[in-house]
N, C-alpha and C positions, 0 to 999 in steps of 0.2 A: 874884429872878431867874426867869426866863419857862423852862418846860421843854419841853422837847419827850417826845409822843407819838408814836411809829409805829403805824400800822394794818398790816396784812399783808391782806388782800381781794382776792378774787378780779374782781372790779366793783364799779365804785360804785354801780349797781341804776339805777333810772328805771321808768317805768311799766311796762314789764314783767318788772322785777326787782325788785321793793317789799319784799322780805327787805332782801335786801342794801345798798338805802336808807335802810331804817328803822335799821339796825345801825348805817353811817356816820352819820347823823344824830343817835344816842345817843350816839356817842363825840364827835362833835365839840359838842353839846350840853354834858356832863357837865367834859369835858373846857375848856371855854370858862367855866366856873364855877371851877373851878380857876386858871387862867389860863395853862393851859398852850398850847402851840401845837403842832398835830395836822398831819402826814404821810401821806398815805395811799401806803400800796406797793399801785399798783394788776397784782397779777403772774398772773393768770388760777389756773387750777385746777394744783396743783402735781402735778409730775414725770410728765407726761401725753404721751411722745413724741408719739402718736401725736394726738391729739387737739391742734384748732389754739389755742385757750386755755393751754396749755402752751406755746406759741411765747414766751411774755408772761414767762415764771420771773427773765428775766436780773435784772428789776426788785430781785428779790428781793435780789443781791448787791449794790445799794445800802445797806444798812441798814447792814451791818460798817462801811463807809465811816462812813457818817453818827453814827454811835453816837448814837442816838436815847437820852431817860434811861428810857425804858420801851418796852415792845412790847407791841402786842394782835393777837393772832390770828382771825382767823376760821378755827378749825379744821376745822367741819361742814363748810363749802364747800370749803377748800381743798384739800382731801382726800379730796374724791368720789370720785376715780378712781386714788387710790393706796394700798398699805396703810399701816396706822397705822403700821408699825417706817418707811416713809420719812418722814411726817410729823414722829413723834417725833424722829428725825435731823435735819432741816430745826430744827426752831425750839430744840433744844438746841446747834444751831450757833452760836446769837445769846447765847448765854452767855458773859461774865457780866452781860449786859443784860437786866433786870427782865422778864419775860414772861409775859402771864397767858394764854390759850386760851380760845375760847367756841368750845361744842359739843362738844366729845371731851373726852375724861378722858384728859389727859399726864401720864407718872409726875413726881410732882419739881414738879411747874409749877399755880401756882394756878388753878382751870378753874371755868367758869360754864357749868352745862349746864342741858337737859332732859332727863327721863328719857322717852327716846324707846320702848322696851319697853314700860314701863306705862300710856304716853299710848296707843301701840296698842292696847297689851291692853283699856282701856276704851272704846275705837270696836270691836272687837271683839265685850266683851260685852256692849256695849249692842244691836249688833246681834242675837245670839242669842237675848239675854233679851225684844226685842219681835215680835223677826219671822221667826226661822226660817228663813232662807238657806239655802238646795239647793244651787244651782251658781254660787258666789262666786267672782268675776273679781278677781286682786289685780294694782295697776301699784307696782313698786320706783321704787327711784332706782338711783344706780350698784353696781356691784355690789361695788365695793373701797372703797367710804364709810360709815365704822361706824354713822353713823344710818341708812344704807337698810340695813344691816343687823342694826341691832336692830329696827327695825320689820319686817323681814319675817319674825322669828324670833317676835315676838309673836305675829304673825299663823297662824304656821303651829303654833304650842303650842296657839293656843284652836281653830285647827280641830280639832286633836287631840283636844284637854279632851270636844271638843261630837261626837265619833265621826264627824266631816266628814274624808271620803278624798278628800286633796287630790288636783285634774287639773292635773298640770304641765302642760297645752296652755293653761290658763287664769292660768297666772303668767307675768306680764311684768315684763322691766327696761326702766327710765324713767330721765329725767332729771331730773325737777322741772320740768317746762317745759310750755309744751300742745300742744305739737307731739308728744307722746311720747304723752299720753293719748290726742290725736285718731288716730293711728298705729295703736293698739290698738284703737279703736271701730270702726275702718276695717276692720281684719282680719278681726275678730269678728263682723260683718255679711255679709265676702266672702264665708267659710268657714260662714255659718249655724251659727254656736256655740251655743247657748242658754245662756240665763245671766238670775239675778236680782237680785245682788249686785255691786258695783263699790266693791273696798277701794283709795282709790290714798293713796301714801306721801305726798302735797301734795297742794294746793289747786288750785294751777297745773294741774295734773296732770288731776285731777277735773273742773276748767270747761275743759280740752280735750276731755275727754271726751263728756263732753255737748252740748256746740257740737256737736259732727261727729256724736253718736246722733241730736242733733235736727234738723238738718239730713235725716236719711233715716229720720224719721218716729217715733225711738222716746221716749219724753218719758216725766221724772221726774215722782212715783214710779209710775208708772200704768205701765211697761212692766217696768223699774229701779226699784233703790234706790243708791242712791251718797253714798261721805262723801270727806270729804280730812283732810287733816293741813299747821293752821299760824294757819287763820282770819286771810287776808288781808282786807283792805277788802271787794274783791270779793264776797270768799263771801257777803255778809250780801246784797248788792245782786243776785244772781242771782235767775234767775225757775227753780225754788223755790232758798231759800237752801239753802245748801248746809251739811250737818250734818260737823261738823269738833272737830278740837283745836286749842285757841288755846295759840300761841307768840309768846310774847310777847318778839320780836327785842330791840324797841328796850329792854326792861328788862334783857334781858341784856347789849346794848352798855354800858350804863347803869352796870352792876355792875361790869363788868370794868372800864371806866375807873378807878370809885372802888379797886377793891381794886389797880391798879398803881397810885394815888395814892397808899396806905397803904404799900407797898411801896418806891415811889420816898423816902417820908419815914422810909423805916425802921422800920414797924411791920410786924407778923407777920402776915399775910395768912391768908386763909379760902382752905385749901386747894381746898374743892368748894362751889361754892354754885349750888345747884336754884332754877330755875324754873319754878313751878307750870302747867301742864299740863291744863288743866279741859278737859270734853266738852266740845261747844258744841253741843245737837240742834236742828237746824231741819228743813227740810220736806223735804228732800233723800232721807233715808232710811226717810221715809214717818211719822214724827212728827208728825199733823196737831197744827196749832198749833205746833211748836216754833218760828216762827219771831219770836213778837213775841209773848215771856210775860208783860213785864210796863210799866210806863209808864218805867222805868229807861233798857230797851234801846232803847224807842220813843226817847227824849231821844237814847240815843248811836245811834243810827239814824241821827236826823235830822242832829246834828255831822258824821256823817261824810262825808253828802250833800254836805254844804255844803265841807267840806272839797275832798271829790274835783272840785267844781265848781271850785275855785277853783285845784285843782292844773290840773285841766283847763283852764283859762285860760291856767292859764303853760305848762303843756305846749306850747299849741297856739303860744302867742308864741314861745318856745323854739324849738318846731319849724323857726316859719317863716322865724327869722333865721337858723336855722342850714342851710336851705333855700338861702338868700341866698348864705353863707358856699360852699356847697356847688357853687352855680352860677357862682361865681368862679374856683373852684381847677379847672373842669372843664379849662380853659384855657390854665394855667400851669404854663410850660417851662422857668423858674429860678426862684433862690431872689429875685431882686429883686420879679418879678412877684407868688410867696406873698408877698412882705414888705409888697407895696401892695396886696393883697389881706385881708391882716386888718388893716393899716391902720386900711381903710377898712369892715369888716365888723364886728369884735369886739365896738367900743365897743356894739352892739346886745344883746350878752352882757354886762349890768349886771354881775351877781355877780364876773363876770372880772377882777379888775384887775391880773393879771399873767399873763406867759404866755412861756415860754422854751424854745422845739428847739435840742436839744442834740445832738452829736456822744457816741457812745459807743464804747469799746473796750474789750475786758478785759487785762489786765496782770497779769504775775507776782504785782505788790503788791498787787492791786484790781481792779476798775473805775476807768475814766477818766470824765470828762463834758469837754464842748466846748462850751459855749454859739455859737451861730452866729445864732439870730433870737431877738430880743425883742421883748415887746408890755407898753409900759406903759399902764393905763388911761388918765390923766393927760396920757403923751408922744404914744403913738401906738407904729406897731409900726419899727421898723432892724434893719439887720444888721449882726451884730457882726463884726469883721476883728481876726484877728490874737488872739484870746482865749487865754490857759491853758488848760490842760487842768486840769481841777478834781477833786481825791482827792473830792469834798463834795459831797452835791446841796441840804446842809440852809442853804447861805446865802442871804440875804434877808431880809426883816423878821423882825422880832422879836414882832410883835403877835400878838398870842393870837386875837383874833376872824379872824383870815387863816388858812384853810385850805389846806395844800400838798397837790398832789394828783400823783402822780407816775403816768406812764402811758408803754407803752412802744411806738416807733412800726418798724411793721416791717412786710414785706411776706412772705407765705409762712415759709419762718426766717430768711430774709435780716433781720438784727437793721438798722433805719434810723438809732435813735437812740432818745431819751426828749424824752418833753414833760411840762412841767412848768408847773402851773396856780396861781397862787394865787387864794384866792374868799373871798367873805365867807359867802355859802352853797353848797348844795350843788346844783347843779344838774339836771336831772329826767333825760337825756338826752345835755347837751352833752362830757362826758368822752369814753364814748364813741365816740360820733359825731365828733367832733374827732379822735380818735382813727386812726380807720380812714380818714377824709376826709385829714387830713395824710400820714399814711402810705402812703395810695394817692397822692396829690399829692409825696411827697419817694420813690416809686420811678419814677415819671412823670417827674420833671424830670432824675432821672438816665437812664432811659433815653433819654429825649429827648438831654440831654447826649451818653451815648454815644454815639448816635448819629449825634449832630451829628461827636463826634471824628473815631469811623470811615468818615462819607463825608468829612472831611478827610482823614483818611490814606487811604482809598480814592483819591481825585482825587491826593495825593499822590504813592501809589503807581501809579499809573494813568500820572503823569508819569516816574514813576523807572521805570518799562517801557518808555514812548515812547521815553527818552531812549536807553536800553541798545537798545532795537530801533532805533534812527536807529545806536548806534554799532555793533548788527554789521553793520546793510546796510552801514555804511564798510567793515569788517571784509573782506565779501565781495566788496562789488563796488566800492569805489574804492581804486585801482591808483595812482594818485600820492600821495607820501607826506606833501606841504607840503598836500592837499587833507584826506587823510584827519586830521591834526595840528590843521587849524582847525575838522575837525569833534568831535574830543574836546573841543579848547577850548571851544568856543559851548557843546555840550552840559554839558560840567562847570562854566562860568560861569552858566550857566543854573539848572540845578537847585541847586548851594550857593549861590545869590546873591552869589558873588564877587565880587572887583573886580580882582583881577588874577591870573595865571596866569604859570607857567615849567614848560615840558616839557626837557627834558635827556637827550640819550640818549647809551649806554655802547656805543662802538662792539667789536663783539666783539675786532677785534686789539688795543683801548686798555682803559684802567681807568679814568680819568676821563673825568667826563658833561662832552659840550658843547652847549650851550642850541642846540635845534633850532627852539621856537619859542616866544615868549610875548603875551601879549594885557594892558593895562592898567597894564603897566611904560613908564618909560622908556629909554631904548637905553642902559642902564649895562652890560650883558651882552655882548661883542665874542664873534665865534663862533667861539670857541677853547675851550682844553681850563679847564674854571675845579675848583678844588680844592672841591668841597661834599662832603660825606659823602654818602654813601646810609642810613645809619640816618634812622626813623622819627621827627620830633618834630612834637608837637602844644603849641603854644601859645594859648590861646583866647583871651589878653589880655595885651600885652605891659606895659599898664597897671600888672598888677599881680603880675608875672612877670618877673624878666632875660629878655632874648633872648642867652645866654653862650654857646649853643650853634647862634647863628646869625652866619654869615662878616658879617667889615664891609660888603661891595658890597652884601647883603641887608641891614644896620642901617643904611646913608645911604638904601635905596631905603627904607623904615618912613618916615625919617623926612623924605623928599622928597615922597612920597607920600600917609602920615599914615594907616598901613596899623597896625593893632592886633593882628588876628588874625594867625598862618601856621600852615600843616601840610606838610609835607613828608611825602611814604611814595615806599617804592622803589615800583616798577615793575617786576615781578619777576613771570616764566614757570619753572613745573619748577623753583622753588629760584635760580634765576638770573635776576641782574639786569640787564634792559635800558636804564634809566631812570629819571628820577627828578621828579615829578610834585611843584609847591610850587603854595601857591594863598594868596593873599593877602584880605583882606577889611578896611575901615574901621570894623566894629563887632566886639565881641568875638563870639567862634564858638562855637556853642550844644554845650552838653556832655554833652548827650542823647546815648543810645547808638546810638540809630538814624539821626542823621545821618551820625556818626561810620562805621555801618557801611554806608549807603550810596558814601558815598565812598569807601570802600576797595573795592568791589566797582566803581565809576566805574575806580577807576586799575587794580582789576584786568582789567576791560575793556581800556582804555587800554593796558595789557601787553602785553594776548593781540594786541590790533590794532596795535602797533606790532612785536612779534615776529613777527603773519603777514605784514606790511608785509614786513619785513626776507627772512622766509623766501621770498616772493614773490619779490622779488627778486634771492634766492640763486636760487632756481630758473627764474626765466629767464635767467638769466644760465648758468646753467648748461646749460639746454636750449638758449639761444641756440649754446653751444660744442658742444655735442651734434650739432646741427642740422647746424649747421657741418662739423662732420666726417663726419658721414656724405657729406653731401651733396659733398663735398670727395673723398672716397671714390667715390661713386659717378661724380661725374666723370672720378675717375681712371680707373675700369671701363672707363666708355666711351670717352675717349684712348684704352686700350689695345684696343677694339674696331676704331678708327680704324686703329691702328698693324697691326693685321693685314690689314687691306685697304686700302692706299692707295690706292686710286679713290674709297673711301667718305671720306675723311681728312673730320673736320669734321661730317658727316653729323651724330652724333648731338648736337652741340651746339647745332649750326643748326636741327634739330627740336625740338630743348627750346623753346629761345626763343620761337619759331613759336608750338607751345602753346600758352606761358602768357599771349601775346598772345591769341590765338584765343580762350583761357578765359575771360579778363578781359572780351573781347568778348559771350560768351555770359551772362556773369556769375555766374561762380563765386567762389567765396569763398579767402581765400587761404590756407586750409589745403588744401582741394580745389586749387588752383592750383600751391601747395608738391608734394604728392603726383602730377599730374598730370605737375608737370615732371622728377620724381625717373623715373616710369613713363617717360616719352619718352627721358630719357637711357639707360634699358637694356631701350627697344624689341629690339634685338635682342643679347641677353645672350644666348640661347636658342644662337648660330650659334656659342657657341664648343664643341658640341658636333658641329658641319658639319666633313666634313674639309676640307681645303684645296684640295685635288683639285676638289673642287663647290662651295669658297664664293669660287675663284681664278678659274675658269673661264674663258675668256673669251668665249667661245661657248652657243649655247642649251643647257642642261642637255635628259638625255634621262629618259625615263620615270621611270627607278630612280631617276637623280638628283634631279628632283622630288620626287620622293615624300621622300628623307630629307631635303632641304632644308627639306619644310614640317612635319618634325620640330619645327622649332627654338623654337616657342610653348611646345611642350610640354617641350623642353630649358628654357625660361626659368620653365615653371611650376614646374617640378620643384627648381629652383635657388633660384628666391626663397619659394615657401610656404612654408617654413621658418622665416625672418628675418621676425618678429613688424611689426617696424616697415617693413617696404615692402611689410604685405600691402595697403594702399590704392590703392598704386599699381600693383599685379600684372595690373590689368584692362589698364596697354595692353601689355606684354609678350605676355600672354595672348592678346588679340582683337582685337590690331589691325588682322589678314587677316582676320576676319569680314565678311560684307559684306550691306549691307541687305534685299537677298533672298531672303538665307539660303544663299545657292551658295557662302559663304568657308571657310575651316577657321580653327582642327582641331574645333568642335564646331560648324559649322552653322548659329550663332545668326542671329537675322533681325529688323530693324526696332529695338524700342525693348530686347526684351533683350538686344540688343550693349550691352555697359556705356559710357556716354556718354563718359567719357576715350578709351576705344577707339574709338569713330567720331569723333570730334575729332582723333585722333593718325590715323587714317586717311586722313586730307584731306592731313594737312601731309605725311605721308610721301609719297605718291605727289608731292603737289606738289614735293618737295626731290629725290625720285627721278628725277622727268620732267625736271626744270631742271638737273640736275647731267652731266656725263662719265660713260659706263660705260666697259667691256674693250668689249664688244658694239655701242656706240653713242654716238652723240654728242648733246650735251644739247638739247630740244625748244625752238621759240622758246615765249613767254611766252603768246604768243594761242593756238596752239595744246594746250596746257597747260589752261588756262582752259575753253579750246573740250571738251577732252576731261570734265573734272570738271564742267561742264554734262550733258556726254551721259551720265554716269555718276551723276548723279544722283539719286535713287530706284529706281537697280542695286544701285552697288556703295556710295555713298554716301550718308548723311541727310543729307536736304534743305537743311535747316533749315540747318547745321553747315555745309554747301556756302553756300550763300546768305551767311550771316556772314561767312565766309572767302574768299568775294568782294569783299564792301563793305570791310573794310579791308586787300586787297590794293592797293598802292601801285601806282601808274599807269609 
């Protein structure tokens, strides 16, 4: 029976992470001899918030799931940037699953290390014992990773040993990488450091360093001396080699496979097992000759030449398909599009022949997986619909030469999912790069996605605004109630996609609704009082639902009509209900909350506009009675003006009238026309403060008597300012003896500030005064009348007002 291996790795390496290739390549190597079948948990550098490789841990909580029959760590790595006590927590977690470690020493757990102390200590005192370093520049790695910190602790014992007083401006933390070295050569040059010695904890480390010294002019060992720590490919190949300790990765991957074999079969396992650690001097640290001592190294010289050509072939093929791959996915805004994209891309990744993104989530019991796209070499790539959610990531073949490579796709910490590789090797690059290319491509297509929803719901809601602003303009400004009713309907037909509609309103002196109006029904509804409830029922399929709670007139209209959906909601203001709002549909009605809750804000519109509807029309009806009685009232005023001077009888009725013709003519409006003729009928309200003595007279009044007669404007001021509601019409009481040249009383006004009611009522009164019987006189013929309001014209009258009240004086 075929076992499974887990790897824990922080990367699968590629050309410029040739550690952590060499190590997967050991394990799947030693591992593929045995016949077992190998997993890699590809989960970045553990427990690392801050740092974006740490994004990558979730990987990690696959393994419990999977219960692999062994585990291998890459402890060095994955543990760069955290202390040992979390490490050690992390892989005693996987207990009781066999687990061996390479690179740290775990208490309890079988470990493949180097002794990273004494490898420095001897780059150290080789340096001392040939050449005597002054001012030694030293690069770490992290500073919470127990190999960068036994090497930096060798380091700083033999400057001790050799009476070297360390300059902490000249100790630097690195990462293993040559971005870190170069960083430091940068500095050191900015700052004019001086320095002769360059200790860095890698190799990597070391040829950044010197790239960017030699780049501004300072060149090994003629300026520097410089070593590294690991003796990659490279070092041997640099112009000068680079003088190093050889770690020897892939023999340690190598180890640790066999001793979790031993372990997986029940034998007692080599708690600690060393690997050896030799100097390696070449020309770097000014060793002349160290770099080709004897015809051995010349042979593996030239191997390795050959080697890196040939990697370098595949690299650059690799590259360039995944280039391809790259220039596909820039594109693609769903998942069908990636699905026709590695397609048609993959099959160019030979080693590939499987490949599956997955949906993930984490659960009480676990982690979830979702398989959603597959890529078979053989098929080609689909999308899977409708998949389980899977406790497992470890199903699929069985063959031992297929390597599983688990990798996790996310964007920032937004966790996306896992992708899931199987290969027959191991690729230089494409893990990776697949990697970050899908992940950036499956947070692409959901934004795009998003997008795409929210200018749907945008334009959605853009329409559910329209519709609510079309139903308040009804709201405000249409005043018929069968007009405003068809404009709910259209608008709630409209936006629920309805097919039919019943509005029913509850007249305030009744308690049942009767159908006021409906749209998409037939005439079953007569328009009388009909018994429906006002509670709220929502049906969204009567398919698969009774309608028990819906009256028979509404189950023959279902089923004349062939109606599925209904929802009935009251129609209800302040807790009270005016109505009852049913809406009908032929397909079933979506049970999304947000339909649901536009519509109830449709019928609560529909409430408020049928309730101001109503209240509209309480209120003029009620102003209409209002109106009425004042105006009814003030009539009466003016009969009882009449009745005290029977000469005048009529007088002020006959000038009302007059007015509001006059007004009409000028073209006043007929609030202003309302007002004008209230004014005219108690023109002279003022004269019931006249006594009767001088408003009887029959003869011309004498001085004194004038004078209190033309009191009486100022009697009517005083009488109506008061009364809120006839201050509009106070102007002709007030000014209707004014006169256009300013000679009238009682304040003198002249031309256009006489208020226009008042030279309007000014015309008609003389006119009804001239034409009528006095005590004094007898009433004027009609030409002469005429003849007179001519010559008074631009005296005592405007023009304009004269001229009008000409043209439609009757012949």
């Amino acid at each position: 029976m075929s076992r499974t291996i887990g790897v824990m790795i922080n990367h699968m390496g590629g050309a410029k992470l040739p550690y952590e290739r060499s190590f997967a390549r050991s394990v799947a190597d030693v591992a593929r001899d045995h016949d077992s079948r190998v997993i890699f948990y590809t989960g970045g550098f553990y427990n690392t918030p801050t740092q974006f490789e740490g994004r990558h841990n979730f990987i990690f909580d696959l393994i419990s799931s999977d219960k692999p029959d062994g585990l291998i760590a890459l402890s060095s790595l994955l543990g760069e940037f955290c202390p040992k006590e979390d490490l050690y927590s992390l892989l005693n977690s996987f207990s009781p699953i066999p687990i061996v470690s390479v690179g740290i020493d775990v208490p309890g757990i079988p470990s493949v290390l180097i002794n990273n102390y004494e490898a420095m200590r001897s780059v150290m005192e080789h340096i001392f014992a040939e050449h005597d370093p002054q001012q030694v520049v030293y690069i770490g790695g992290p500073p919470n990773g127990y190999e960068a910190q036994e090497r930096k602790r060798a380091f700083l014992d033999v400057m001790k040993e050799n009476s070297r007083k360390t300059n902490p401006s000249l100790i630097f933390q690195g990462r293993y990488i040559r971005a870190s070295g170069c960083k430091v050569a940068l500095e050191l040059l900015a700052n004019r450091m001086p320095f002769d010695t360059v200790v860095c904890a890698s190799d990597e480390t070391a040829l950044g360093f010197m790239s960017c010294a030699a780049e501004n002019g300072l060149i090994v060992p003629r300026d520097y001396r410089i070593t590294g720590f690991d003796d990659l490919d490279q070092a041997t190949l640099y112009d000068p080699p680079l003088t190093t300790v050889r770690q020897d990765i892939y023999s340690a991957g190598a180890q640790a496979t066999s001793i979790l074999h031993d372990m997986i079969a029940g034998r007692k396992p080599v708690m600690t097992t060393r690997i050896p650690t030799p100097l390696v001097v070449r020309d770097s640290c000014g060793c002349t000759g160290g770099a080709i001592p004897d015809l051995n190294e010349i042979k593996s010289l030239k191997e390795t030449i050959l080697s890196l050509k040939r990697d370098s072939a595949i690299r650059d093929q690799e590259e360039y398909d995944l280039t391809n791959i790259s220039e596909g996915l820039i594109n693609t805004n769903n998942e069908a599009e990636l699905c026709a994209i590695l397609d048609s891309k993959l099959p160019a990744l030979r080693e590939i022949k499987r490949c599956t993104l997955c949906r993930y989530k984490q659960t009480d019991t676990g982690p979830r997986l979702q398989p959603f796209l597959k890529y078979i070499q053989e098929e080609g790539a689909y999308l899977c619909s409708n998949e389980p959610w899977q406790e497992t990531s470890s199903s699929g073949t069985e063959d031992s030469s297929v390597l599983r490579v688990m990798e996790s796709l996310n964007f920032g910490t937004k966790i996306l999912g896992v992708i899931i590789f199987e290969c027959t090797t191991i690729p230089y690059t494409a893990f990776g790069f697949l990697r970050k290319q899908l992940s950036q491509t499956l947070q692409h297509i959901h934004t795009f996605s998003r997008i795409a929803e929210l200018n749907t719901n945008l334009a959605t809601e853009v329409e559910h605004l329209s519709s609510l602003r079309i139903i308040d303009q009804a709201i405000t400004g249409v005043h018929d109630r069968t007009m405003l009713l068809n404009v709910l309907m259209s608008e709630i037909l409209t936006q629920q996609k309805a097919d039919g509609i019943i509005i029913s309103l509850i007249d305030p002196a009744g308690s049942t609704p009767i159908v006021a109006a409906s749209r998409g029904v037939r005439n079953l509804f007569p328009d009388d009082e009909r018994p429906i409830a006002v509670t709220p029922l929502f049906v969204p399929d009567l398919t698969t639902k009774t309608g028990d709670d819906i009256d028979n007139e509404r189950q023959i209209l279902f089923a004349e009509e062939d109606y599925t959906g209904y929802w009935r909601v009251p129609l209800s203001v302040h807790g009270e209900v005016n109505g009852i709002l049913e809406l009908f549909t032929r397909r079933p009605l979506p049970e999304g909350s947000g339909w649901r809750h536009f519509l109830e804000t449709l019928a609560g519109q529909a409430a408020i506009a049928i309730e101001n509807d109503r209240l509209v029309h309480g209120l003029k009806r009620a102003n209409t009675c209002l109106r009425e009685s004042y105006n009814t009232t003030i009539e009466g005023w003016s009969r009882a003006l009449d009745l005290r001077d029977h000469e005048t009888e009529g007088h002020c009725i006959r000038v009302a009238q007059m007015s509001v013709r006059l007004g009409r003519k000028l073209g006043l409006d007929e609030h202003d026309i309302e007002n004008l003729y209230r004014g005219a009928l108690l023109h002279d309200i003022g004269k019931v403060g006249i006594p009767d003595s001088i408003l009887l007279k029959p003869g011309p009044l004498t001085h004194e008597e004038r004078t209190i007669m033309n009191k009486h404007p100022k009697y009517a001021h005083d009488l109506l300012a008061p009364i809120e509601f006839l201050l509009p019409a106070l102007s002709v009481p007030w000014c209707h003896h004014e006169k256009w040249d300013g000679t009238g009383y009682p304040q003198g006004l002249k031309g256009k500030d006489i208020p226009l009611f008042a030279r309007i009522f000014a015309v008609i009164d003389v006119w009804d005064a001239l034409s009528s019987e006095r005590p004094y006189r007898g009433p004027w013929e009609r030409e002469k009348v005429v003849a007179y309001l001519r010559a008074e014209s631009g005296t005592h009258f405007d023009p304009d007002v004269v001229n009008a009240f000409l043209e439609f004086l009757p012949e």
